[in-house]
N, C-alpha and C positions, 0 to 999 in steps of 0.2 A: 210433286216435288220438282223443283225446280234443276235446271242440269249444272249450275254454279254447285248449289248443294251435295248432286251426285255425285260431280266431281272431284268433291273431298271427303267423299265418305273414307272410312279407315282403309287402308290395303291390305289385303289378304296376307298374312305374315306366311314365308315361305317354310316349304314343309321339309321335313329330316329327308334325308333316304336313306338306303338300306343301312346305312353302320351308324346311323342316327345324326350326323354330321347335317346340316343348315347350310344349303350354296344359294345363292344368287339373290334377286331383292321379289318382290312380288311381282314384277313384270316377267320371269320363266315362269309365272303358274298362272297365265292367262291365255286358256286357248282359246280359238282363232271364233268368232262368232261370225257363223256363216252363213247366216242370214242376211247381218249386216251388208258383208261380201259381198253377197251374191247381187242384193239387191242396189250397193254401188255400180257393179257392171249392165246390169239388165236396165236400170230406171233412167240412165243416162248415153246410151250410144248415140242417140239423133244428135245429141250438143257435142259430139267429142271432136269435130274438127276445127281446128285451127283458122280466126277468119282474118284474113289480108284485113277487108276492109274495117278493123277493127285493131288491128297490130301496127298496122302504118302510120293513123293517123297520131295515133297516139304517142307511139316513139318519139315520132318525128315535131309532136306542137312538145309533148315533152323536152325534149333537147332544146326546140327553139325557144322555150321560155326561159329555162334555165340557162342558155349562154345569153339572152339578151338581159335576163335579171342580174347575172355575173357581168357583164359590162358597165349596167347601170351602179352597182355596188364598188365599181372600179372608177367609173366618170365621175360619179354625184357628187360633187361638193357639202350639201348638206349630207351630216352625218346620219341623221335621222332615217331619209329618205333611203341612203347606203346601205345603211345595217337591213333595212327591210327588206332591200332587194337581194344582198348578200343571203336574209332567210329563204325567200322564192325560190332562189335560185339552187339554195340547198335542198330543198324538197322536190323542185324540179330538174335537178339531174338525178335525184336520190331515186326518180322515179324511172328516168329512162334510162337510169344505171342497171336496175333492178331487171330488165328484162334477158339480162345474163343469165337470168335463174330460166327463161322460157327457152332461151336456145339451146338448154342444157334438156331440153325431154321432147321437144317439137320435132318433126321428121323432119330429116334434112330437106326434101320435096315439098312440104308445106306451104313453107313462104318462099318463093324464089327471089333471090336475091336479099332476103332481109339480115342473115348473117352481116354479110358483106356491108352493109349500109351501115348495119347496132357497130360494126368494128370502126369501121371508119368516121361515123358522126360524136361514138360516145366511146368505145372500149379503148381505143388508142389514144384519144385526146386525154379521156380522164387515165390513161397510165393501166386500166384492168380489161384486156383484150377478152375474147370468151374465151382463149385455151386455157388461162385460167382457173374456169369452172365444172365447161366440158373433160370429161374423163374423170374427174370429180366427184362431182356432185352426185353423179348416177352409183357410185360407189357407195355414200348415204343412202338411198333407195336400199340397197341392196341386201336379199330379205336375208343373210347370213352372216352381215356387215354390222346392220345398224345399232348402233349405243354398244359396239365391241373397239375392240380396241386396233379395229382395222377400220374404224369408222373416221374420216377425213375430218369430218365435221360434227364431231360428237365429246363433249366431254361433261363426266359429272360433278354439273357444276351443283346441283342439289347436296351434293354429299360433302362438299367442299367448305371449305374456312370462309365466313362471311367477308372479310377482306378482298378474297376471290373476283367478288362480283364486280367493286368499284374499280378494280384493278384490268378486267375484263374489257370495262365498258370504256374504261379514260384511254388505254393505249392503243384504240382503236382511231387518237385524233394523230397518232405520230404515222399515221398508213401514209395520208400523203407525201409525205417527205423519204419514206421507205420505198415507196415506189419510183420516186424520181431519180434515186439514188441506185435503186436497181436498174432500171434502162439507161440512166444516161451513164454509168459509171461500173457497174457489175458486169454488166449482158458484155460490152463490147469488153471488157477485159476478159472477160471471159472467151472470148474468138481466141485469144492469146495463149490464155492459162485455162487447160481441158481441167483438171482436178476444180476450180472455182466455176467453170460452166457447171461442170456434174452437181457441184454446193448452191449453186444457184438455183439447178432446174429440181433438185430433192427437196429444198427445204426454204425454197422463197420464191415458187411457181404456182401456186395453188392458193385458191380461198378457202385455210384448211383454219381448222383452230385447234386442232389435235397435235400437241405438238411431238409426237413423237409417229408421227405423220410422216413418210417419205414419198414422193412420187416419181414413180419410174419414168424411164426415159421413153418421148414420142415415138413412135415407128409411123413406118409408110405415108401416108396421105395427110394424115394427123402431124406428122413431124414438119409438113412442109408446108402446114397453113403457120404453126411455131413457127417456122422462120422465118415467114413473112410477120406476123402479125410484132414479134420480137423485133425488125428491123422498125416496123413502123414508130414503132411504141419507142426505139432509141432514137430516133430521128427527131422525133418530134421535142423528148425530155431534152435533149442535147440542144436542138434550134430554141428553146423555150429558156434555158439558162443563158445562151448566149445573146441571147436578146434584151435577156433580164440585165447581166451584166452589163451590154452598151447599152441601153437605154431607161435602166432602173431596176427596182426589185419591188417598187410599189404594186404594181399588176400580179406579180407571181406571189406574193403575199398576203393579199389580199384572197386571188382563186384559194391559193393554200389553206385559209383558216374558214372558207364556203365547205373546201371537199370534207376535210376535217370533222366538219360539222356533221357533215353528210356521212361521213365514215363512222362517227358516234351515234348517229343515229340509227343505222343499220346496224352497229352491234349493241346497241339498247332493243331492235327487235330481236333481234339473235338469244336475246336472253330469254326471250320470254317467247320461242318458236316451240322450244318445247319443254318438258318440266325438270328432265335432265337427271332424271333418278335413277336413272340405271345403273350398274354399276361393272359391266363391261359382259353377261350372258346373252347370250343368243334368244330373240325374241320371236315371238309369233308376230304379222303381221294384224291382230288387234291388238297387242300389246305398244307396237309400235307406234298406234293411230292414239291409243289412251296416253301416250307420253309424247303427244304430238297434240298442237292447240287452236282451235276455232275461236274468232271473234266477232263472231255472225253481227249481224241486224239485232238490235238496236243501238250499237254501239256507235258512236257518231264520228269520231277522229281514226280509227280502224285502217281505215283507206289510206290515211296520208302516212301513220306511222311505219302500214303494211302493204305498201299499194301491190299493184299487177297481182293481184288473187293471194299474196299472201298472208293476210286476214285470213282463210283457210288449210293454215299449212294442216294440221293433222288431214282434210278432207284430202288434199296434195297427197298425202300419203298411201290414201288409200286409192285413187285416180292418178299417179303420177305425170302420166300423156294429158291429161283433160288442160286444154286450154282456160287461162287466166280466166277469158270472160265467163265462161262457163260455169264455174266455181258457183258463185253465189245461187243459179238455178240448178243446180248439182243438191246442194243445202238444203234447198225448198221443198226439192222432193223429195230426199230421201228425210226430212225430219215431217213432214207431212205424212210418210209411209210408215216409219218406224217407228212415232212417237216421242213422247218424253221420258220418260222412266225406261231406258233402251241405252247399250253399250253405243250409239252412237251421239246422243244429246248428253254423254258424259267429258265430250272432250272440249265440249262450249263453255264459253266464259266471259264475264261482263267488258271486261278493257283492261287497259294497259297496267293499271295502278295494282287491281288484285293480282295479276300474277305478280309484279313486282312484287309485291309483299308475302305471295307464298311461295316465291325460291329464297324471298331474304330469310322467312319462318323456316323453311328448310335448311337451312344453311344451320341456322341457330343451332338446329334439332340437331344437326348432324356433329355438331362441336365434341 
């Protein structure tokens, strides 16, 4: 049996308890398979560290294609030529965007200096610094958190009105104009007016999709890379408008509908990161890993649509710390050890198209 198939076999309909009353969806009746576990942390220690030479290069040709394909898409006269480069360039910042997700679990010791470099070459120019994510994201992880309703980045969107989803995916292209307007025009009113800093940093600081999502205010060391990273991120939206102003709006136009794209296209994978059926109970972490989704080898576009290792998020879930490159030899061994017919070869899946098509069937179902 193939693990597409597994993966859709029925779910376990949840059981009464004691007064005979039905709570939660079949993800609270899946304990923890610890086997699987175990043999996540034992099969994998040698690859768990973080490699420079392998984070550097990559960020860094990443960014530099992506601002020079965004140049070309700005210069080119032939529109042809433009639009191509406007795509490259969306997929190559999409990609050295992405690595926001690696400095959200890496030890801060790890890469020396790479924080610092991801902020200043990609997280401030594109307007999403990593505080953003950091303090975040690790709240998803969190094995008491995730698919509740304290979960940042969690909503069921399986359960949801099929409208949901088109509506999900398209206002993800109005981010860049959300964010421009945040730094260059919130943040610094905000110096002014404390009540709209406090409305700013709860509810348009984070890369949350949960909207009822609040996020508390920085402290100590944390509070004071925010204000650097905050001052950079206004400096720049602010020099970038007033540039646009004296000398055109063709250039910031043009970037605008590259990020856009790039911002659609991350939440076209966001849809399909995990299956999204939960329905706000507290999960076991195999629960969590079966509602979380691998699109291993043979899958051939994977990489671009999910790069920096997130083609792996369920694996992600169960190795949080395990570096990007690792992933894929992460996979090999443990579906080599565990098998096919195993709670682990149930969370693989062909490509991008069938999940599209079983949260749209979800959705339906859920009507």
């Amino acid at each position: 049996m193939i693990a597409q198939d597994l993966a859709q076999e029925p779910r376990p309909s949840p059981k009464p308890d004691a007064s005979g009353k039905v709570a939660g969806t079949w993800h609270s009746q899946i304990p923890d398979d610890k086997e699987m576990l175990r043999a996540a942390v034992e099969l994998t220690r040698d690859i768990s560290t973080a490699r420079p030479a392998i984070y550097w290069p990559d960020m860094l040709a990443s960014a530099a294609l992506g601002y020079a394909a965004l140049a070309g898409a700005i210069l080119l006269d032939n529109t042809f030529a433009a639009v191509a480069c406007g795509l490259l360039a969306s997929l190559a910042l999409y990609r050295a965007l992405l690595f926001i997700h690696e400095l959200t679990h890496i030890h801060k010791e790890a890469l020396p200096g790479f924080r610092f470099a991801w902020n200043l070459l990609v997280g401030i120019p594109m307007l999403i610094p990593s505080f953003m994510y950091e303090g975040v994201h690790t709240q998803h992880h969190a094995r008491t958190r995730y698919g509740t309703i304290e979960d940042p980045e969690y909503m069921p969107l399986a359960l949801m009105k099929p409208w949901s989803l088109p509506v999900f995916a398209l206002t993800a292209i109005l981010l860049p104009i959300a964010l421009l307007i945040r730094s260059a025009v919130l943040v610094p009113l905000g110096v002014a007016i404390p009540p709209l800093r406090q409305l700013v940093w709860e509810r348009a600081s984070a890369l949350s999709i949960n909207p009822q999502y609040r996020r508390r205010r920085p402290e100590g060391e944390f509070a004071r890379m925010v204000f650097w990273q905050e001052l950079g991120c206004s400096v720049w939206a602010i020099s970038v408008l007033t540039a646009s102003y004296l000398y055109g709006w063709r250039p910031l136009l043009i970037a605008l509908c590259v990020v856009s794209f790039t911002a659609f296209l991350n939440q076209v994978r966001t849809l399909v990161a995990h299956l999204w059926e939960n329905d706000g109970e507290a999960m076991t972490v195999t629960a969590q890993y079966l509602d979380s989704v691998n699109v291993p080898p043979p899958a051939l576009f994977s990489p671009l649509w999910a790069p920096v290792g997130l083609r792996y998020h369920a694996l992600h879930h169960l190795l949080p710390s395990m570096p990007y490159h690792s992933l894929n030899e992460c996979h090999r061994r443990l579906s080599a050890h565990l098998g096919e017919d195993t709670t682990y070869a149930r969370a693989s899946y062909k490509g991008l198209a069938p999940l599209l098509r079983r949260l749209a069937g979800s959705t339906m179902r859920a009507r």
